[in-house]
Kinemage of the C-alpha trace (Angstrom):
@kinemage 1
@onewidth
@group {chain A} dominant
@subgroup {mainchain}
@vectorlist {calphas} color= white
{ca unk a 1} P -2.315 -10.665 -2.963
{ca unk a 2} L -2.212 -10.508 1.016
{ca unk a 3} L 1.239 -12.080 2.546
{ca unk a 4} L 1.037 -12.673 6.333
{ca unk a 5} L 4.315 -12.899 7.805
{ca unk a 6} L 4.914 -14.552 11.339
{ca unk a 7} L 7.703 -12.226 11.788
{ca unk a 8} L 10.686 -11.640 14.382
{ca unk a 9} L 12.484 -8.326 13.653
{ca unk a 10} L 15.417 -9.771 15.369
{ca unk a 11} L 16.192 -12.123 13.219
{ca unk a 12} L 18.141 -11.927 10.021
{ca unk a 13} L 16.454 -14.190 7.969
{ca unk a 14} L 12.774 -12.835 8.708
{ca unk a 15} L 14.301 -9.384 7.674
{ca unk a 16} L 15.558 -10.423 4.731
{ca unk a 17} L 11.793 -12.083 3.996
{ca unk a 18} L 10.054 -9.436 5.001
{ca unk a 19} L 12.171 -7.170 2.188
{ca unk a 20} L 11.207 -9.295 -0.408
{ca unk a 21} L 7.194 -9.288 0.844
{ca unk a 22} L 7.847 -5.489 0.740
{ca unk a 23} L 9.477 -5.406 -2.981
{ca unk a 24} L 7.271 -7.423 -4.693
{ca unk a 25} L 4.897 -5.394 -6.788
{ca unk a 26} L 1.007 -6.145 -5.646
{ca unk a 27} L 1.888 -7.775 -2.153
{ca unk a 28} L -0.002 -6.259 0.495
{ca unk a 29} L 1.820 -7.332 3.444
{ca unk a 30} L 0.415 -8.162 7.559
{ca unk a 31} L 3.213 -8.168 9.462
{ca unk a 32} L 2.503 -10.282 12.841
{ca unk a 33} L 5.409 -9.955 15.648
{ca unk a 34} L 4.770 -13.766 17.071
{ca unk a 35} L 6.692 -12.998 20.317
{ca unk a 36} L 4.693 -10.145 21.002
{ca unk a 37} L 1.439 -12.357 19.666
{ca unk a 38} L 2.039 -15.889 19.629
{ca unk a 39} L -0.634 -18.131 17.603
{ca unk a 40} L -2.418 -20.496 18.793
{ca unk a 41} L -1.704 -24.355 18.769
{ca unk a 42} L -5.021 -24.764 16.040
{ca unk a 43} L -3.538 -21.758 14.173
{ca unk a 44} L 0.058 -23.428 14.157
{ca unk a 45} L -1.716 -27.004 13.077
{ca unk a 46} L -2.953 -25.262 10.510
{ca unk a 47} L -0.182 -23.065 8.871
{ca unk a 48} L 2.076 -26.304 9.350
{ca unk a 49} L -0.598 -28.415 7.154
{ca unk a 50} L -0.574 -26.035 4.432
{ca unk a 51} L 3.015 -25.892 4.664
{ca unk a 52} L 3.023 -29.564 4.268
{ca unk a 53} L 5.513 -29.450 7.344
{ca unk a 54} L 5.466 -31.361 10.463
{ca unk a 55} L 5.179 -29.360 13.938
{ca unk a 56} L 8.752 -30.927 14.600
{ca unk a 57} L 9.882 -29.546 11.329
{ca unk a 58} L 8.662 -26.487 12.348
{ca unk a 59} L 10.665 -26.595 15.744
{ca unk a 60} L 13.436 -23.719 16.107
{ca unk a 61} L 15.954 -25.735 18.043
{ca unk a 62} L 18.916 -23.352 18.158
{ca unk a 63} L 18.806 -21.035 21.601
{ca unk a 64} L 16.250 -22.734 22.833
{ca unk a 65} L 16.071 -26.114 25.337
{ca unk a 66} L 13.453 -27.875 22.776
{ca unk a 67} L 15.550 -30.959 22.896
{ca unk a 68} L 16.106 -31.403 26.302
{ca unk a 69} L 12.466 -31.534 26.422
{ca unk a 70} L 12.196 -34.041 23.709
{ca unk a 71} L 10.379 -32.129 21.795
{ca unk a 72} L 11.511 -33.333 18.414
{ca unk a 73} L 10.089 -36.840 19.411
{ca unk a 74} L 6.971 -35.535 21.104
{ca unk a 75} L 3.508 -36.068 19.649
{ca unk a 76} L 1.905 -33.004 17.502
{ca unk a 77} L -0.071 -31.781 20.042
{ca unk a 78} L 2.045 -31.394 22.533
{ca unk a 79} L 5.034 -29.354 20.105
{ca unk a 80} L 2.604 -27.269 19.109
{ca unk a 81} L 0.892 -26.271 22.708
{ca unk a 82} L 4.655 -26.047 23.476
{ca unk a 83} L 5.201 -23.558 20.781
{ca unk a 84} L 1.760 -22.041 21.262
{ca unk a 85} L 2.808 -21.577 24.806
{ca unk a 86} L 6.372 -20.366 24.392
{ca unk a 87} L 6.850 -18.989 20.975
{ca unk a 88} L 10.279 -18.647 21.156
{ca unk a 89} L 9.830 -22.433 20.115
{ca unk a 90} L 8.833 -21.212 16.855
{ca unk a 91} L 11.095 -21.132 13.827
{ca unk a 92} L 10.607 -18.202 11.375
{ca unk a 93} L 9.840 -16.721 9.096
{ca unk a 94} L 6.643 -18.162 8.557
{ca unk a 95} L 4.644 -16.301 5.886
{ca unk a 96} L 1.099 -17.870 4.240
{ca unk a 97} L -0.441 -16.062 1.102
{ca unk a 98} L -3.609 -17.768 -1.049
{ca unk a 99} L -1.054 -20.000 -3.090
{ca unk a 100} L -0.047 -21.356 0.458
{ca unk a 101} L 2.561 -21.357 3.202
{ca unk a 102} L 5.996 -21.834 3.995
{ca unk a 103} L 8.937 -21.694 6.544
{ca unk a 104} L 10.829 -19.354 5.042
{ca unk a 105} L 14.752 -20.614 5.293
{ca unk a 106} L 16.552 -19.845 3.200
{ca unk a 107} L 14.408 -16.572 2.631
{ca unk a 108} L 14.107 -17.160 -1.247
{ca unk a 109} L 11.706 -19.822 0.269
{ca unk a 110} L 9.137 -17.072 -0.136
{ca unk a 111} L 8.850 -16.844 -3.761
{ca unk a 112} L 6.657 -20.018 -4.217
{ca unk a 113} L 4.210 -18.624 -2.615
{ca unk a 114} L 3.701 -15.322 -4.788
């Protein structure tokens, strides 16, 4: 099974996910560094869906000025050009596999998707 992993090696919690991609037997693992290579806002839309999250819910709002901008009352479109824009606006880990996709927190998130 292929896990992608919208990861951010500075933070604790995607390191901790990305361990348990690592040590599952059978998980073939694409790591993607979304500061480095942010998705785009269709790409977000979609991971989101298949989440069966909102792009609000999907909003890291800790170190960054999302709610000063009013993001977490703004319209879809415009969180997730936001995000897609400035991915620090991102909250992570995201990982997708075939049985779906999830934000990852708490990390043990990840294991109902393999």
């Amino acid at each position: 099974m292929k896990a992608t992993i919208w990861h951010n090696p500075k933070c604790g919690t995607s390191r901790k996910t990305l361990a348990i991609l690592e040590d599952t037997p059978g998980v073939e693992v694409e790591v993607v560094e979304y500061l480095k290579n942010p998705p785009s806002a269709a790409r977000l839309r979609g991971l989101y869906e298949k989440a069966g999250i909102t792009p609000q819910q999907g909003l890291r709002m800790r170190g960054t000025d999302a709610a000063e901008r009013g993001l977490p009352d703004a319209d879809d479109d415009t969180v997730l050009n936001a995000m897609a824009a400035e991915p620090m606006l991102i909250e992570r880990p995201l990982v997708e596999t075939e049985k779906g996709a999830r934000l990852c927190r708490p990390q043990d998130t990840v294991h109902e998707i393999l």
